[in-house]
C-alpha positions as CSV (number, residue, x, y, z in Angstrom):
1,X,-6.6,7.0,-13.0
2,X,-10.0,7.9,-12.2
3,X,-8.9,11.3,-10.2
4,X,-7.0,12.4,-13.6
5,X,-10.5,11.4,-15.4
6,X,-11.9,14.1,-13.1
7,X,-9.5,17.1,-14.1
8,X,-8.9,16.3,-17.9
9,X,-12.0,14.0,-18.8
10,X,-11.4,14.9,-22.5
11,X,-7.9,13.4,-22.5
12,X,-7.4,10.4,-24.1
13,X,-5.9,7.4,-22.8
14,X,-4.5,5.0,-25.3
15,X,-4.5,1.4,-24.6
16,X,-2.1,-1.3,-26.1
17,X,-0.6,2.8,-27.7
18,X,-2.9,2.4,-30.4
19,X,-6.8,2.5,-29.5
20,X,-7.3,5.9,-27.9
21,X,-10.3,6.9,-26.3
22,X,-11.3,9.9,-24.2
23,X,-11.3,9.7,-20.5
24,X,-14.5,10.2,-19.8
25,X,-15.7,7.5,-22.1
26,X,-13.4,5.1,-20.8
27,X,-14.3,5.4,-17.3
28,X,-18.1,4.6,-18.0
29,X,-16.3,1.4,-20.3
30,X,-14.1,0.4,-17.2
31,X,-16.9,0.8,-14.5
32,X,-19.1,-1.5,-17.0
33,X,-16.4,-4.0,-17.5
34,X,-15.5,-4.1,-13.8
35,X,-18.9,-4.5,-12.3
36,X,-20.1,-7.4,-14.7
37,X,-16.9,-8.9,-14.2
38,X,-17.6,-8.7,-10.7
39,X,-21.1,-10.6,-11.0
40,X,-19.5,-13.4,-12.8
41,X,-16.4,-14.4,-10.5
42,X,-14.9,-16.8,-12.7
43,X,-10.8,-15.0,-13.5
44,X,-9.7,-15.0,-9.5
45,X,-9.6,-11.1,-9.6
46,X,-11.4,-9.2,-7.3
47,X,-13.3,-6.7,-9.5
48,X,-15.2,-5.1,-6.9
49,X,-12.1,-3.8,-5.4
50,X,-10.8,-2.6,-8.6
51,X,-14.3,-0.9,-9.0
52,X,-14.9,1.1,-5.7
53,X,-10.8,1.6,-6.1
54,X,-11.8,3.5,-9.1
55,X,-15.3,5.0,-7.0
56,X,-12.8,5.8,-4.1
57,X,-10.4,7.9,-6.5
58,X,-12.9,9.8,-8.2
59,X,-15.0,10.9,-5.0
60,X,-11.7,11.7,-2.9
61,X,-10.4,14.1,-5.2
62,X,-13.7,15.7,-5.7
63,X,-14.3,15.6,-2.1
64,X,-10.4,17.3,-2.5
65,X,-11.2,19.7,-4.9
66,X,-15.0,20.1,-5.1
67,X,-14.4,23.3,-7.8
68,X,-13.3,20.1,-10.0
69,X,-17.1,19.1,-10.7
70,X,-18.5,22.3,-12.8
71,X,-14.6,22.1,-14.5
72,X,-15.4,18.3,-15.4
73,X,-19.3,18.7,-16.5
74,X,-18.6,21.8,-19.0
75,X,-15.6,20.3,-20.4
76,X,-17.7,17.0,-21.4
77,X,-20.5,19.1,-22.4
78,X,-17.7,20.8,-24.9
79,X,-16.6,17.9,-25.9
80,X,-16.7,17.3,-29.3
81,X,-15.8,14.2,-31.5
82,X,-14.5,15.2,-34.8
């Protein structure tokens, strides 16, 4: 998930196929939710692995295809909402 947030950041990814957010914005959301979920320890899911899962992803594909980073930054910086 996270690799794909890396090439397309601007595409949205819907959850329950009717809240749709853009990539980027629901990485930051996930990384939030999965960390402070991690802290707390109280559903018997290991968050942490779920969050450097997500780390892991991200950095092995740029570490991949390290022409991906300018590609990512400009295309948030032209990203606009409306």
């Amino acid at each position: 998930m996270f690799a794909s947030i890396l090439f397309y950041p601007t595409l949205d990814i819907c959850l329950f196929a009717f809240i749709c957010i853009p990539g980027f914005i629901f990485g930051v959301l996930y990384m939030m939710y999965s960390y402070f979920s991690g802290k707390r320890m109280g559903d018997n899911i290991n968050h942490d692995a779920h969050l450097y899962g997500a780390l892991y992803g991200f950095l092995l594909s740029l570490l991949l295809v390290p022409q991906a980073l300018p590609s990512f930054v400009n295309q948030i910086a032209n990203w606009r909402m409306f």
